[in-house]
N, C-alpha and C positions, 0 to 999 in steps of 0.2 A: 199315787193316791188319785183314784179316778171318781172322784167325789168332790158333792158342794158343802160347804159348810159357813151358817149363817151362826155370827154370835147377836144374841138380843140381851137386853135389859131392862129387866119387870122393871126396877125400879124409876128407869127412868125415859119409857112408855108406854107406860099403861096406858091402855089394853093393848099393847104394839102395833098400833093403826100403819107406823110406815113400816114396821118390820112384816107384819101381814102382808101389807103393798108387796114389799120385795117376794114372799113366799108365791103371792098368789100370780105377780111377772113369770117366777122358774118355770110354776106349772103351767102358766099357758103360751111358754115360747113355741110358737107356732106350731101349735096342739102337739110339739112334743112332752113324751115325758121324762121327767130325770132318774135313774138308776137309784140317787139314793140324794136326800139330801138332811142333813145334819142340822138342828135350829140348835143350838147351845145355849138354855139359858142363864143369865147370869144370875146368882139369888143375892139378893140385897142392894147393897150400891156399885157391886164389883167392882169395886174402883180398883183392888189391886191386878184382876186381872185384866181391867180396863187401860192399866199404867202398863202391863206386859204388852200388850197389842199396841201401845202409841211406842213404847220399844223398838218394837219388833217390827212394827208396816207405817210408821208413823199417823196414824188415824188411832186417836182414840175412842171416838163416836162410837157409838152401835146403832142400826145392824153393820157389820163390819165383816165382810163377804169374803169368800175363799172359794177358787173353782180351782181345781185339779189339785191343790197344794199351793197355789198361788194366792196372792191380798190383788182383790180385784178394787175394791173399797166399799162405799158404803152405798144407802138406797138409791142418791141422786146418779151415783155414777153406774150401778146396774142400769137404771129407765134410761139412761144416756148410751148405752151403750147396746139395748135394746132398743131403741128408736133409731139409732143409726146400722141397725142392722149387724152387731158386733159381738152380742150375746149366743145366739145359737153357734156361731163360728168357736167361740172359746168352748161353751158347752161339750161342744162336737171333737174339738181336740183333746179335751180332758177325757172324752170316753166318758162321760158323764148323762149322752142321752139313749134311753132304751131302743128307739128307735132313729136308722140313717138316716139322713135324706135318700131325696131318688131322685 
């Protein structure tokens, strides 16, 4: 799975001001762009599929981040791993951006 995949929930931010955040970090890690990336919205309160993902990655929160097939976690820990310079590296292994580096 060489794809990102972001779950949101309308219900619970509206208008998804941090899950936007996270979208608009992918698109502009260092003017690369992503192959494809998946927003999933949840409709209602999702809580059941909210209870599958605290399961499953232990985070229940959204947005609740997945690169290559992988639980990355959530918005604080994308900008965290983007600021230390850690995000295009995973990107990059996932086969997830359209363009290499050089």
């Amino acid at each position: 799975m060489n794809e990102c995949a972001v779950f949101v929930n309308e219900a619970c931010c509206p208008p998804l001001e941090s899950c936007a955040f996270c979208l608009v970090l992918f698109s502009s890690t260092n003017n690369k762009f992503l192959k494809s990336l998946h927003v999933l919205i949840l409709e209602g309160d999702g809580s059941k599929i909210q209870a599958a993902l605290a399961e499953w990655t232990g985070q229940r929160t959204v947005p609740n981040v997945f690169i290559g097939g992988k639980h990355i976690g959530g918005c604080d820990t994308v900008v965290e791993k983007h600021q230390g310079g850690k995000l295009v590296p995973l990107l990059r292994d996932a086969g997830a951006l359209a363009l290499a580096d050089k």
